[in-house]
C-alpha positions in Angstrom: 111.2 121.8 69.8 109.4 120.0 67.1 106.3 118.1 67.6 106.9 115.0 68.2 104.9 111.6 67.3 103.3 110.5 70.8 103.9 106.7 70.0 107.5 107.2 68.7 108.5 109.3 72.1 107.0 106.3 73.8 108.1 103.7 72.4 111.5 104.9 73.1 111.0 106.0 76.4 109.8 102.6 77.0 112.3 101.1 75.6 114.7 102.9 77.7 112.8 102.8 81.0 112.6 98.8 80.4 116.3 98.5 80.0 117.0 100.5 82.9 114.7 98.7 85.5 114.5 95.4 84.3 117.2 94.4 82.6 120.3 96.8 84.4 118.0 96.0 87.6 119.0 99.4 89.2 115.5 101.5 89.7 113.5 104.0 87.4 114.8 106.3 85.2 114.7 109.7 86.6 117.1 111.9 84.2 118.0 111.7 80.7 121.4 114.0 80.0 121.7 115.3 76.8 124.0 117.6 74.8 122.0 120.8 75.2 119.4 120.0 78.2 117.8 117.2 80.2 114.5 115.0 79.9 113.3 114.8 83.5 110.8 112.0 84.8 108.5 111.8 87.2 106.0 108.8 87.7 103.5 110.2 89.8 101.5 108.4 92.0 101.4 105.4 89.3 103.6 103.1 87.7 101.7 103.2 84.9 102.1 106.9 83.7 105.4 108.8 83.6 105.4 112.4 83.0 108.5 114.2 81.4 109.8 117.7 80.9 112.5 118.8 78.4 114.8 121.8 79.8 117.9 123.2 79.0 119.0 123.1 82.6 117.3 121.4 85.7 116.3 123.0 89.0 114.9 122.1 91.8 112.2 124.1 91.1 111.7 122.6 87.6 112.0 119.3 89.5 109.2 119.9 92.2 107.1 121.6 89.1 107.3 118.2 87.4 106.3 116.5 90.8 103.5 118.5 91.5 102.3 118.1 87.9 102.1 114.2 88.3 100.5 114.6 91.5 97.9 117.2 90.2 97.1 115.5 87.5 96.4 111.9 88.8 93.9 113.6 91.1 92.3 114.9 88.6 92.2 112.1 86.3 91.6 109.4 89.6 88.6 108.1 87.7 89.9 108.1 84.3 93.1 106.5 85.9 90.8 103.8 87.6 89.1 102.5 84.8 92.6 102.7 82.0 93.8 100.0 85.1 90.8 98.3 85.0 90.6 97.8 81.0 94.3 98.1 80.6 94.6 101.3 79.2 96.8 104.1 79.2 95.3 107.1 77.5 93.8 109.8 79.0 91.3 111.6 77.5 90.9 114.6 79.5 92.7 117.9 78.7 93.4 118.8 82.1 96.9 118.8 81.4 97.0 122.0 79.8 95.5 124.1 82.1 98.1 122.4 85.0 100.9 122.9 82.7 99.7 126.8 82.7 99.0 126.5 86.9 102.4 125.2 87.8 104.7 126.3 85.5 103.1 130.0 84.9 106.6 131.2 85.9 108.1 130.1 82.3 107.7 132.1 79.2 
């Protein structure tokens, strides 16, 4: 998969998410289908942060993976996470993401 600019994927996603909740009124978006995989979506602990995983199929592995992840990594980032809601922020600046990514999902090649 290509890299892929962080604001554009957001902005999208956003886009989407809103649409789904707030206008369609029918919950958060927890699968996108597409013709050669999926884009999973967990939130995490938080409204405010929504973590995604591209796969050609799901699992319920894959699935509890994601989970996991969002739980993981708002422990982790509990301060960081703190202040973004106190200055209304969403970036986090810590790169613990990587090293959960290699935790949890060691299994994948």
């Amino acid at each position: 998969m290509k890299n892929v600019h962080e604001d554009m994927y957001s902005s999208i996603f956003e886009g989407v998410r809103g649409f789904s909740s707030e206008i369609l009124k029918v919950g958060k978006l927890k699968e996108i289908f597409l013709d050669d995989g999926k884009l999973l979506i967990d939130y995490g602990d938080s409204s405010n942060y929504y973590f995604t995983l591209f796969a050609k199929k799901s699992s319920k592995t894959l699935i509890d993976g994601l989970r996991y992840f969002a739980e993981r990594f708002c422990e982790v980032n509990s301060e960081e996470i703190k202040e973004n809601q106190q200055f209304g922020t969403k970036e986090i600046t810590n790169r613990s993401g990587d090293e959960l990514i290699q935790e949890i999902f060691s299994f994948i090649p």
